[in-house]
PAGUDREN-15670 format. One record per residue: residue in one letter; x, y, z of N, C-alpha, C, O in turn. Coordinates in steps of 0.001 Angstrom, whole numbers. Layout:
REM residues N
  residuo     n.xx     n.yy     n.zz    ca.xx    ca.yy    ca.zz     c.xx     c.yy     c.zz     o.xx     o.yy     o.zz
        A        X        Y        Z        X        Y        Z        X        Y        Z        X        Y        Z
...
This chain:
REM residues 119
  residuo     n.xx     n.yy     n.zz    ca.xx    ca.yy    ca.zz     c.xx     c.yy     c.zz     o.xx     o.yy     o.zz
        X    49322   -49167   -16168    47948   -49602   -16055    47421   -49371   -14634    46203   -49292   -14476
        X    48110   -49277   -13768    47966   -49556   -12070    47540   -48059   -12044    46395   -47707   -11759
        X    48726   -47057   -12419    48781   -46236   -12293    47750   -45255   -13117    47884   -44049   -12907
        X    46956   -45585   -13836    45263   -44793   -14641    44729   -45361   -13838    43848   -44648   -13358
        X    44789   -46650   -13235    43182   -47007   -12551    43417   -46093   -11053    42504   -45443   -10543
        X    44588   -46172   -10568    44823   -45045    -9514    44541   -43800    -9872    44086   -42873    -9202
        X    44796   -43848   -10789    44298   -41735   -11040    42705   -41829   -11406    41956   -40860   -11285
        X    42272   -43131   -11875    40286   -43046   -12000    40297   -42959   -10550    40027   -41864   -10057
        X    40584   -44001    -9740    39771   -44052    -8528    39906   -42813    -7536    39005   -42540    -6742
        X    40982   -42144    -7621    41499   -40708    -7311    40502   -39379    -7711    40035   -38628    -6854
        X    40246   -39222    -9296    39426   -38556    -9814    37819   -38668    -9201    37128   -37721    -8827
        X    37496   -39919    -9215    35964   -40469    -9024    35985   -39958    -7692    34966   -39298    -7488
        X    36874   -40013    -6542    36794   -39919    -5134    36863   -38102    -4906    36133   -37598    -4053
        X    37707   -37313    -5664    37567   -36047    -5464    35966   -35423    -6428    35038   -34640    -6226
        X    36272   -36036    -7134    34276   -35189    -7624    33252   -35506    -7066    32287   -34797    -6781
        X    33503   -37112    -6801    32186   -37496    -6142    31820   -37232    -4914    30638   -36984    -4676
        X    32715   -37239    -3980    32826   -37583    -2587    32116   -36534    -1708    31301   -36821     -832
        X    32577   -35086    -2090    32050   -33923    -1863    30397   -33678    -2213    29537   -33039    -1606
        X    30358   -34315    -3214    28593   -34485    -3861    27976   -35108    -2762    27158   -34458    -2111
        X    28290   -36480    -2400    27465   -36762    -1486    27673   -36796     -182    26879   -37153      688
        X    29155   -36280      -25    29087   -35813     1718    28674   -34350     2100    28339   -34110     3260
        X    28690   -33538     1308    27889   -31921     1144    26479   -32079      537    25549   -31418      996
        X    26309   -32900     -435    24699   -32621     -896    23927   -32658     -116    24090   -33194      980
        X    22780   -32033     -540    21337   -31651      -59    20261   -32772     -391    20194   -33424    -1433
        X    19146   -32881     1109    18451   -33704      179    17505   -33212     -592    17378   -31992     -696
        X    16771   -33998    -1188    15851   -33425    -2055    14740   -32612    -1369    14221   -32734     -259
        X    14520   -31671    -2462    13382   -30241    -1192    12457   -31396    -1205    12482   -32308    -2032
        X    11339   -31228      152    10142   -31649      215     9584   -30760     -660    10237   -29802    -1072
        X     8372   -30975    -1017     7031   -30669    -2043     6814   -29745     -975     7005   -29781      241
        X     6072   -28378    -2289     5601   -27250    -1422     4381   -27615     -891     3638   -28337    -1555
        X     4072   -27238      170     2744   -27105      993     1875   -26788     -266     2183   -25945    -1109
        X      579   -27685     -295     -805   -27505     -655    -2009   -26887     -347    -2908   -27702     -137
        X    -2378   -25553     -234    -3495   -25849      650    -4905   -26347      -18    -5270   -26421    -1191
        X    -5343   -26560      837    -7197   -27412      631    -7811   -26895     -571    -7327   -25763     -552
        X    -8401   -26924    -1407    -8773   -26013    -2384   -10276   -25329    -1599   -10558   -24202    -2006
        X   -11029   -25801     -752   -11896   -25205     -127   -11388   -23953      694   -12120   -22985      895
        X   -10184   -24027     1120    -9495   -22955     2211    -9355   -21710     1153    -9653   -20520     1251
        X    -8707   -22580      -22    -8726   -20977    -1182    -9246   -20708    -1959    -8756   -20143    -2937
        X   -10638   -21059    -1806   -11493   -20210    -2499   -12228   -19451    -1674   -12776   -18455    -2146
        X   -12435   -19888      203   -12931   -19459      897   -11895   -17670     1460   -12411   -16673     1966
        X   -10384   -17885     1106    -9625   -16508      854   -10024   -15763     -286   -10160   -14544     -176
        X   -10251   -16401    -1490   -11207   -15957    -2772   -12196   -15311    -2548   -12320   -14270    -3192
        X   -13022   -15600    -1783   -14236   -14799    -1333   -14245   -13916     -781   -14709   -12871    -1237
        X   -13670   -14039      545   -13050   -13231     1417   -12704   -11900      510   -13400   -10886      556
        X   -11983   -11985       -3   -11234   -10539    -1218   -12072   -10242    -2119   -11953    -9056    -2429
        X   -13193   -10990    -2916   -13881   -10456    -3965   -14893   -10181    -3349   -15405    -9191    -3871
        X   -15630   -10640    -2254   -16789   -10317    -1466   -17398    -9622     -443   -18597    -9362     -343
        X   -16147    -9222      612   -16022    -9087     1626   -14887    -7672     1470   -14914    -6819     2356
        X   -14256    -7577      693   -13228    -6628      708   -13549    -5042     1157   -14507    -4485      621
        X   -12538    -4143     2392   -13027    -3476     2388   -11695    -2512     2215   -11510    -1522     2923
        X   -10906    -2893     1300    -9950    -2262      484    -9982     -714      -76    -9085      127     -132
        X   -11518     -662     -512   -11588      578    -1029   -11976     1980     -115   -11814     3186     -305
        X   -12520     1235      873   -12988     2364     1747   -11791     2467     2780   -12136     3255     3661
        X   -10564     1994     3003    -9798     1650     3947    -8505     2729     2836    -7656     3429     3388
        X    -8591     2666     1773    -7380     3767     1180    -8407     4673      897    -7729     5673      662
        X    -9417     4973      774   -10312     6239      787   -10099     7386     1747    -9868     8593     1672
        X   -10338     6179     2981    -9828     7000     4074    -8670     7652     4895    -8668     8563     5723
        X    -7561     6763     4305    -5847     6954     4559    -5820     8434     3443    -5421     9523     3854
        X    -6161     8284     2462    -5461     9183     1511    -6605    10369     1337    -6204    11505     1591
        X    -7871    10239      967    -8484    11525     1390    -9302    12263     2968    -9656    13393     3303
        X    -9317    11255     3433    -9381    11738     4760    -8264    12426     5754    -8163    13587     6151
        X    -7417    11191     6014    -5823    11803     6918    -5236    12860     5801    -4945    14043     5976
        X    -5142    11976     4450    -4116    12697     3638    -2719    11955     3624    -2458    10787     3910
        X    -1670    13278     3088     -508    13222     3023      329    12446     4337      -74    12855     5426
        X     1449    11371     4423     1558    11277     5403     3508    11262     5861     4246    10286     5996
        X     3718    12253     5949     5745    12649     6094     5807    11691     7612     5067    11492     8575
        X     7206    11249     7133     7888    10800     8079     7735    11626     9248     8411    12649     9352
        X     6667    11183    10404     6925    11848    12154     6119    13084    11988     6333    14000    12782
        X     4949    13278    10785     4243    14203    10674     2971    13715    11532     2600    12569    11788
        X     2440    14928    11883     1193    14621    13013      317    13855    11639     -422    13049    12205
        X      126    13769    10465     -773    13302    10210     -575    11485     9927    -1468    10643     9841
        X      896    11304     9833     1247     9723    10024      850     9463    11689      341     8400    12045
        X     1007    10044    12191      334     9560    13698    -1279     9613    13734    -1984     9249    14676
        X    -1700    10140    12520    -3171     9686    13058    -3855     8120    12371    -4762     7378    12747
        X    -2844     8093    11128    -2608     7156    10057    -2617     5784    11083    -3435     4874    11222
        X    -1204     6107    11784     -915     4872    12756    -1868     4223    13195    -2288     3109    12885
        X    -2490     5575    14558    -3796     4826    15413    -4711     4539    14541    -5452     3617    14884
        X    -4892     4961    13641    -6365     5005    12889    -6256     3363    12633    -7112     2587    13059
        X    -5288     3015    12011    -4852     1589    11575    -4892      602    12478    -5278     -537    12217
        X    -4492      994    13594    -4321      289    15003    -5740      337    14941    -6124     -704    14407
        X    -6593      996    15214    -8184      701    15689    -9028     -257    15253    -9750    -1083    15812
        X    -8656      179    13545    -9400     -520    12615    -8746    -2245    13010    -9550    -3177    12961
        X    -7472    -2482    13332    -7252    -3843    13341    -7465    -4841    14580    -7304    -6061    14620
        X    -7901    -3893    15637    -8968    -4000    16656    -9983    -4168    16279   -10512    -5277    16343
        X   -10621    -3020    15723   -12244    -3487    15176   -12176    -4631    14652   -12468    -5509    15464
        X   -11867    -5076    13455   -11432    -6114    12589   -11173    -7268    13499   -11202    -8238    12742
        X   -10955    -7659    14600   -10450    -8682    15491    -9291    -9256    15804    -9155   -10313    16420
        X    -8309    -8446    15310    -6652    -8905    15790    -6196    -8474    17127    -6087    -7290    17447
        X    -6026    -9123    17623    -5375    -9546    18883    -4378    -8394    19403    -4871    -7673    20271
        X    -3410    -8180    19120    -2102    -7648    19489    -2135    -6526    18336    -1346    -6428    17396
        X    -3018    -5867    18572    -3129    -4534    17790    -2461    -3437    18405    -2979    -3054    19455
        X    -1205    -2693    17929     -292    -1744    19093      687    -1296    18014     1117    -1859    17006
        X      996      462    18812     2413      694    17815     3344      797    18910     3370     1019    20121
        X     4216      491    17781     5288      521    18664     6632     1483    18217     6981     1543    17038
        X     7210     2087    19097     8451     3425    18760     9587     2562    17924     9857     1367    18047
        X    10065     3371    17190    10942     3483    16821    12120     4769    16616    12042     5963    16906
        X    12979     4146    16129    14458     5181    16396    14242     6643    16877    13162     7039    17316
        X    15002     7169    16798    15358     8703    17066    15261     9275    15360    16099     8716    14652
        X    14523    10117    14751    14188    10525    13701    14234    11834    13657    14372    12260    12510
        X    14145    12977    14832    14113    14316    14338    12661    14985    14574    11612    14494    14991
        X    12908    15948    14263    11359    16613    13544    10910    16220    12671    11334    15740    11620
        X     9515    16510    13289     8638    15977    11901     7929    17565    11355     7864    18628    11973
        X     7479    17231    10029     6809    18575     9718     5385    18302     8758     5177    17177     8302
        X     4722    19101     8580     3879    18663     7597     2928    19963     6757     2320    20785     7443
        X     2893    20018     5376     2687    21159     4664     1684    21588     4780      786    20747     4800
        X     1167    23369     4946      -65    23844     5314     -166    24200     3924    -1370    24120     3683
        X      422    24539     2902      -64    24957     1741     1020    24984      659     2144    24582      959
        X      722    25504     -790     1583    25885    -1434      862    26719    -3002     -334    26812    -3276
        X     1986    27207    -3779     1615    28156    -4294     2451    27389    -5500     3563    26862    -5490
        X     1348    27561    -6658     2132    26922    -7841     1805    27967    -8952      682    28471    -8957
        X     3049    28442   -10224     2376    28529   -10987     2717    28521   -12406     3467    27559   -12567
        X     2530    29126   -13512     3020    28299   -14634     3661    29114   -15437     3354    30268   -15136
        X     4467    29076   -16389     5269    30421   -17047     5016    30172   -18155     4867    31142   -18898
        X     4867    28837   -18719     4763    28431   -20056     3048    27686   -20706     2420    26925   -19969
        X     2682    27941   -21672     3124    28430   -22293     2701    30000   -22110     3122    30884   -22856
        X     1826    30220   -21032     1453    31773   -20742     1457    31353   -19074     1302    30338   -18395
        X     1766    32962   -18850     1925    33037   -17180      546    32831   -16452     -308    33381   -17147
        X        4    32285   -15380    -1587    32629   -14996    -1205    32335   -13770     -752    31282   -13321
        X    -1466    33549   -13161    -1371    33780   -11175    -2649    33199   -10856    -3021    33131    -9685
């Protein structure tokens, strides 16, 4: 009899003990914000957005943009300016690694075999 209540209090002390000398406490509650703050980001994006003219200009203006190609360097500053214009503070690029040459395509020639050839 001695000897089960020794092996409960044994058992209870190895499962439990670890539970509450390792457990976690309970997460705090996620941050709320104001519901005025997000609808005023709401607006901001449905009203104000200038999303469309900002990839208009990355992709048909600069164009294509290869890793260390002169036209990702115009991509860069161009971005850098705009986030100046725009009012950010610490608008800057900054280097990274050793990468190589860069290159970037003047043209190409495509054409089709199937289901008829056309140069």
């Amino acid at each position: 009899m001695l000897r089960r209540k020794l092996m409960s209090v044994f058992l209870l002390y190895v499962f439990l003990f670890p539970m509450f000398a390792f457990g976690q406490a309970a997460a705090p509650a996620p941050y709320q914000a104001p519901k005025e703050v997000i609808q005023k980001i709401k607006d901001e994006g449905t009203k104000n957005s200038q999303i469309m003219q900002t990839l208009s200009y990355l992709t048909d203006v600069i164009g294509g943009r290869l890793t260390n190609s002169p036209n990702m360097k115009r991509a860069n500053e161009w971005t850098r300016d705009q986030m100046k214009k725009w009012g950010m503070q610490n608008a800057h690029l900054e280097a990274w690694g050793p990468f190589g040459r860069g290159w970037s395509l003047k043209g190409s020639v495509k054409s089709c075999w199937f289901p008829k050839y056309v140069n």
